[in-house]
N, C-alpha and C positions, 0 to 999 in steps of 0.2 A: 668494454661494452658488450662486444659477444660474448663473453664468460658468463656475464650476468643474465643476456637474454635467453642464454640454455639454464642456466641454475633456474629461472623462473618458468621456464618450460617446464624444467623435471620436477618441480615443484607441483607444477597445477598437473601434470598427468599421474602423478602418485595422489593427488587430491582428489582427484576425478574419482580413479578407482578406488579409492575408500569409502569414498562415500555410497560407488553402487553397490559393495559389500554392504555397507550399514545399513542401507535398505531394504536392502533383499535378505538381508539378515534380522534385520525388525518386521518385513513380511511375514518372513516364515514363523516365528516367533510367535508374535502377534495372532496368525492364524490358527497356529497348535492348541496357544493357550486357551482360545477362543472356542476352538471346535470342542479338546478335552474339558472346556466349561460346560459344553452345553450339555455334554454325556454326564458332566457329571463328575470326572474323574477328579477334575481341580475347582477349587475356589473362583468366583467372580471376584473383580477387583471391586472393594468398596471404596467409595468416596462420600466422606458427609459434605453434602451440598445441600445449599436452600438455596430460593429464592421466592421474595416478597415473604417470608416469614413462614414460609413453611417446607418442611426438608422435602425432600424429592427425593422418592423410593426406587431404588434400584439404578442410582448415580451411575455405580461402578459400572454394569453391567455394560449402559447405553453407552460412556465414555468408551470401554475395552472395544467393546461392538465398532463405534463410529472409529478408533483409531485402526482395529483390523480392516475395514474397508477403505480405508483414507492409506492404510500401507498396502496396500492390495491394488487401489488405483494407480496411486504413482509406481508400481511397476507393471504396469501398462506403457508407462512411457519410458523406461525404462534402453527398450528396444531402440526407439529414432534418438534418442542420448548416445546410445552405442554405436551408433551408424554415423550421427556428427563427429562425433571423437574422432573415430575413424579414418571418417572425411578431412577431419586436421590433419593429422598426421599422415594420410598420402599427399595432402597438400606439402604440408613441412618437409616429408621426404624429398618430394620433386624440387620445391625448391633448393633443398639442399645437392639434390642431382644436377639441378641446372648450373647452382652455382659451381658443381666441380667441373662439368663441360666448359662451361665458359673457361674459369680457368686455363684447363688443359686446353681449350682454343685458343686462349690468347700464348701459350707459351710453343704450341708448333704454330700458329701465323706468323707470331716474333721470327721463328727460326726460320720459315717459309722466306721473309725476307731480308731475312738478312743470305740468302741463298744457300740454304744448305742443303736440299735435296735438288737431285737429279732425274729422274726417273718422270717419266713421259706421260705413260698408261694409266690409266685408271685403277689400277687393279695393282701396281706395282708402286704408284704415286700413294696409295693408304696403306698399301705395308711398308712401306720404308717411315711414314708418318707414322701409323703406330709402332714400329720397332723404338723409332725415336721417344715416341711418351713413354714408354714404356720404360727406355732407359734414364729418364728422367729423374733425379733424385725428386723432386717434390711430388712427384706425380706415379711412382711409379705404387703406392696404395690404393688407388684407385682403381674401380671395377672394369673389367675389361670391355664392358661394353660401351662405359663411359669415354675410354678411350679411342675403342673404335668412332662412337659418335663423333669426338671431336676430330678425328684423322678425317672422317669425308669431308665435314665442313671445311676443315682446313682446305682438303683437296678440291671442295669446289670453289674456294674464295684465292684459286692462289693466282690465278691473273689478276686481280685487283693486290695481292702480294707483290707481284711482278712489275705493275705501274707502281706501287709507293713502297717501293724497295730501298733499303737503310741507303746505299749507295747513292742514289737520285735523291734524296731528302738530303742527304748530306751534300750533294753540289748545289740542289735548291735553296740551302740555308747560309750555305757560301757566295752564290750569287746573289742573293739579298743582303748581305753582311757586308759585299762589296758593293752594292750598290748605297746601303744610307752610307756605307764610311763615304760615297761618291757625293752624297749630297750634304754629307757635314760638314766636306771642304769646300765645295760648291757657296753653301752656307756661309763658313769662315771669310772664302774670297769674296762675295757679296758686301760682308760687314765691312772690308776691305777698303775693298772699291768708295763704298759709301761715305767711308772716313775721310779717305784722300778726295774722293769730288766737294766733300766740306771743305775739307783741307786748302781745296787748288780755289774753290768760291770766294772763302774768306780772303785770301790771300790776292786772288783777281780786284776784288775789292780796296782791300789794302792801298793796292800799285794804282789803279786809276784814282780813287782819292787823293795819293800823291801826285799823280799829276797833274790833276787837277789843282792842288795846290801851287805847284810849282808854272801849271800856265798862270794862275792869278798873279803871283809873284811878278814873270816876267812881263803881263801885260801892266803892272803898277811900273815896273821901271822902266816901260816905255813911255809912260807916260810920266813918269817923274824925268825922263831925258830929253822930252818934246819940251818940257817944264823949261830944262837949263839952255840947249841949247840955243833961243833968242839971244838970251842975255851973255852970252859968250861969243855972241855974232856967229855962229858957225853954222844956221843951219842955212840951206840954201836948196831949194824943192828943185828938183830935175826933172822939166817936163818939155824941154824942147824934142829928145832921143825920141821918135816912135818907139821904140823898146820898154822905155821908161815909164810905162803907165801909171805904177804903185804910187801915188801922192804921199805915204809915207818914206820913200826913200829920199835920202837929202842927202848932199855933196859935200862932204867938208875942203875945203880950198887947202892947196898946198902953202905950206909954209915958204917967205921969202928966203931966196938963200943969202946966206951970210958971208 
């Protein structure tokens, strides 16, 4: 994509300038033939022209006339065409200046923090940064001024280097790494828990439902045993004992001995 947006650059500024030769090359032109008509030297241009049915004398001359003055005003303007152009291309330069600064900033702040300069002073902190761009494989094409620019910047941004220094970003990105892995298991023992509190519910459930069955159970076969014991003559209520208050207990009598 930037390939193309330079081919379309070098495109339109080869464009530009041909066309203000063609102008000023059909001014002059234009004006020569124009002036040597009037003396004399050269032919007017003829043109047969009518109109509403009758020809119009000395076509050529007014058409040559009105085209020398029509090439003769547009280079008048000629001048602020050349001053925009211009104007373009110190724009496009700078941008293309800025974008090499930038670059060459972001690859000494890279090295800023990952700590590779030493040096204290001001005056000794941008020579060791530009020796550094300098030695730079990708950078070291670059205008020397371009690099100085980037070595001050560097050098004024390098306590904000020194706070998000490779070193701190890398135990900031491990103490976060440890902390979700803290809460994934966190998480995991949650679903856990959760299962087993189903788990021990259902199952709490379970157990009291059986015994619930199983008091129903034994309260039918006391009552199926209140049922028989009449009819076996065995039951006998115990309420003489003060101890004995229960009305359900009953005495079965000892067998005679034999």
């Amino acid at each position: 994509m930037s390939h193309l947006r330079a081919l379309v650059s070098l495109v339109q500024f080869l464009l530009q300038r041909l066309a203000l030769i063609v102008f000023v090359g059909a001014a002059l032109a234009l004006s020569w033939a124009t002036v040597m008509a009037i003396f004399g030297a050269m032919p007017w241009i003829e043109i047969p022209l009518s109109y509403d049915g009758n020809v119009i004398e000395n076509a050529g001359v007014y058409a040559q006339t009105g085209l020398t003055v029509l090439a003769i005003g547009i280079c008048f303007f000629l001048p602020s065409n050349w001053r925009i152009m211009r104007l373009e291309n110190s724009h496009r330069s700078f941008a293309i200046n800025m974008d090499d600064v930038a670059r060459a900033y972001a690859a000494v702040h890279a090295a800023d923090r990952a700590d590779t300069f030493r040096m204290s002073s001001e005056f000794d902190s941008v020579r060791e940064r530009l020796a550094y761009l300098r030695d730079h494989p990708d950078l070291s094409t670059l205008e020397p001024s371009l690099l100085e620019i980037a070595a001050q910047m560097s050098h004024i941004s390098r306590e904000l280097a020194t706070v998000y220094a490779d070193d701190k970003i890398e135990r900031a990105r491990n103490f976060l790494k440890q902390r979700q892995q803290e809460i994934e298991q966190f998480n995991e023992r949650l679903v856990q828990a959760k299962n087993i509190s189903t788990q021990m519910k259902h199952w709490l459930h379970e157990v009291e439902l059986e015994e619930s069955v199983a008091a129903a159970q034994l309260d039918r076969l006391r009552d199926e045993m209140r049922e028989i014991m009449p009819e076996l003559g065995l039951e006998r209520t115990v309420s003489g004992s003060p101890m004995n208050t229960d009305p359900r207990i009953i005495e079965i009598p000892a067998k005679a001995a034999e």
